[in-house]
Each structure stands twice: as C-alpha cells, then as structure tokens.
N, C-alpha and C positions, 0 to 999 in steps of 0.2 A: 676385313680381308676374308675373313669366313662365310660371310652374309655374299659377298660377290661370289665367289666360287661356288657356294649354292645355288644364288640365283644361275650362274653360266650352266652346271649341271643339268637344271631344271630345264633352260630353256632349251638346250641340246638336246633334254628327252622328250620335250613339245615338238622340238620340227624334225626330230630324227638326229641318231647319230652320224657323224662323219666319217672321214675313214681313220685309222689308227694312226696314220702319219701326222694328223692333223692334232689329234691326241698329243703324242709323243713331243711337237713340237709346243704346245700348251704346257702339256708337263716342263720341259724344259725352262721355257722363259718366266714361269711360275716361281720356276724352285730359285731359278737365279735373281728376280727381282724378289724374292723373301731373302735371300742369302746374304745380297746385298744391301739389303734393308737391317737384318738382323748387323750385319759387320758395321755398317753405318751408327745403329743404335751403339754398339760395343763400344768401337773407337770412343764416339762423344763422349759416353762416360767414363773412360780413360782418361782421354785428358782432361774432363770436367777433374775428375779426380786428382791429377796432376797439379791443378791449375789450386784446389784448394791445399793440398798439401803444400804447396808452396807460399802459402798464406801462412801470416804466425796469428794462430786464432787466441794466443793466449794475450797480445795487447790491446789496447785499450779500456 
C-alpha cells in the first residue's frame, strides 16, 4: 500500500502536480479504502475469534 502511494507521488512530481481538488478527492478515497480495509481486517478477527471461543479446545 505504501510502495503505491509512493509510486503515485512520484509520478505526480514527474508530470506535474494537479490542482488541489484532485488532491483532496485522492486523499479522500484513499483514507476510505484503508478505513475500510482496516474495519474489514478488525471484523474477521472478531469473529475468527468468536468462532474459536466457541470451540471447546479442551476435548479430545
């Protein structure tokens, strides 16, 4: 995720910047697919974790 975002910087300072609106709307859609991504990971591991505690790990 880091390696893209560097590369996009990068190629943004090779052909010039755009204007801030274009910025603004980057930042946005950025933070919401990490957001959502991070929420995505959380859940899983909730339930994952559910899903073992409701395991009885003490038979067989």
């Amino acid at each position: 995720m880091t390696a893209g975002w560097l590369a996009l910087f990068l190629i943004t300072l090779t052909i010039g910047t755009p204007g801030a609106v274009y910025w603004i709307k980057v930042a946005f859609s950025g933070a919401f697919l990490i957001a959502s991504a991070v929420i995505t990971v959380l859940l899983g591991r909730r339930v994952a974790r559910q899903k073992d505690a409701g395991k009885d790990h003490t038979a067989g």
